[in-house]
N, C-alpha and C positions, 0 to 999 in steps of 0.2 A: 177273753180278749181284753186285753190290757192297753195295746201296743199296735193301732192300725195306720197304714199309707196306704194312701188315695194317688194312685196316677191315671193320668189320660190327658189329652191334651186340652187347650183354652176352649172353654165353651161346654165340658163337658158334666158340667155338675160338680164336681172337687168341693171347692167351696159351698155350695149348699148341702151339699152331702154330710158335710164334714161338721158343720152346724146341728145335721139334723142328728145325725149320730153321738157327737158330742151331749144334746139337750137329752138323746133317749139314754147315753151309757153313762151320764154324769162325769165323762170325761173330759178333759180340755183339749181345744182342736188350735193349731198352728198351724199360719199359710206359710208355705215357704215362700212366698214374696216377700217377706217383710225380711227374710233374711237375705236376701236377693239385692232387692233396692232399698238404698236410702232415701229416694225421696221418687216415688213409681210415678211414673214408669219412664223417669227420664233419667234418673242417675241409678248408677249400679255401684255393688258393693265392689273389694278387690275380691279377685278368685283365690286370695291366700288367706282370706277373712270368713268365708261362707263355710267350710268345713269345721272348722274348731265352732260358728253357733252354732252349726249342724249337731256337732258331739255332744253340748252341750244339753240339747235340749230331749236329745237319746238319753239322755243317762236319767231322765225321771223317768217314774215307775209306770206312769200311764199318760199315753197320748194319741193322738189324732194329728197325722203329716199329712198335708196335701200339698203338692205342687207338679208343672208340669217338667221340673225343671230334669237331668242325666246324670253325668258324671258323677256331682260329688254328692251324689246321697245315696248309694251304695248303704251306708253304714244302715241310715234309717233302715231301708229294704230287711236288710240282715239281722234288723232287732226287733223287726215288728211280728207280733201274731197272725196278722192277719195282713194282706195287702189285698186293696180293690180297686180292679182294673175297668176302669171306667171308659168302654171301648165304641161310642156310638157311631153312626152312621156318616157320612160327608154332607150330606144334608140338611141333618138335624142339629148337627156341631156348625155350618153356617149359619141358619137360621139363629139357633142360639145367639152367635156374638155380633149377627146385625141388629138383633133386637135389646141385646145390653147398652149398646152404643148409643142406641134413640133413651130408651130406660133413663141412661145417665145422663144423659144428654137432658133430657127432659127435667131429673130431678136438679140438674146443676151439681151434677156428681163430677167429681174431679177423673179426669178420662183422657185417656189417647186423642191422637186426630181419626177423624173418617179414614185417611193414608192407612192408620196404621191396623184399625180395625180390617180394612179389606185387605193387608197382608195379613193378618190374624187367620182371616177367613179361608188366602189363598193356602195358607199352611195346614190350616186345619183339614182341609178339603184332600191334600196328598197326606193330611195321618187315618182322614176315614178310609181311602181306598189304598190302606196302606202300605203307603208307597214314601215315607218320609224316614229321616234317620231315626227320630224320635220314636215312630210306631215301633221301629226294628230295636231299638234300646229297649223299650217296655216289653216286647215281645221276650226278648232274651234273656230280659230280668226276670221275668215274671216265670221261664220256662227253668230256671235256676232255682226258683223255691215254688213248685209246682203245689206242694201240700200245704200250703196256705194261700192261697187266692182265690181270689171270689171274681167271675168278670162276669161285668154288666153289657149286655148289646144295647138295652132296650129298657122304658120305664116300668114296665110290666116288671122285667125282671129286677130292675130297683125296687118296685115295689113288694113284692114279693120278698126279697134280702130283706127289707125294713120292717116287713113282715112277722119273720122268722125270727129276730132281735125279742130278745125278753126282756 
């Protein structure tokens, strides 16, 4: 595994995931946020801009993608070894980004408003009982390169994946 992406929606781990795998496979991990916004989470890049850093960052030898983003990262999907579908619960994915918000909040970490966390949450909530476009893009991605992905429900079975990493 040379070559892995990380999808699921906000809140689901992506980013710590992609950290912890990076530190175990000595690979280097890239958000796709940073290719997304210019300055997050209030200015966005142009959508004729995000594909070409996209290609770019495909054509090194070894990586780590996460983001929650669709359309234009196809490419990634299609170059990577492995993709992990990071699928948790409407619950657990609220929980998670009410308690990022306080987190950051607390550190005076640079962050959304409360507004936009609780659409986070609302969104999040229709990809756990998946009922959102987004669930239905990962589904169909994912059902497209069936013989490489690894999906997560639950930390057990994250833990166990990180397990099984040598």
């Amino acid at each position: 595994m040379k070559r892995i992406y990380i999808i699921g929606p906000s809140g689901s781990g992506k980013t710590t995931l992609a950290k912890k795998l990076s530190k175990k496979l000595g690979i280097p991990s890239y958000d796709l946020d940073d290719i997304f916004w210019i300055k997050k989470p209030v200015k966005k890049r142009r959508e004729s801009l995000l594909k070409p850093r996209l290609k770019k960052l495909i054509k090194k030898k070894k990586w780590i993608i996460e983001g929650v983003f669709s359309s234009w990262v196809r490419d990634a999907v299609k170059k990577s070894d492995l993709i992990i579908w990071v699928d948790l619960s409407s619950k657990v994915l609220s929980w998670r980004l009410f308690t990022r918000y306080f987190k950051k909040k607390f550190r005076k970490e640079e962050m959304g408003s409360f507004n936009d966390t609780l659409k986070l949450i609302k969104y999040s909530r229709l990809y756990g009982k998946k009922q959102s476009h987004l669930y239905k893009f990962h589904k169909k991605l994912v059902s497209e390169v069936k013989n490489k992905v690894v999906n997560i429900k639950n930390n057990k079975q994250l833990n166990m994946f990180l397990q099984s990493l040598k």
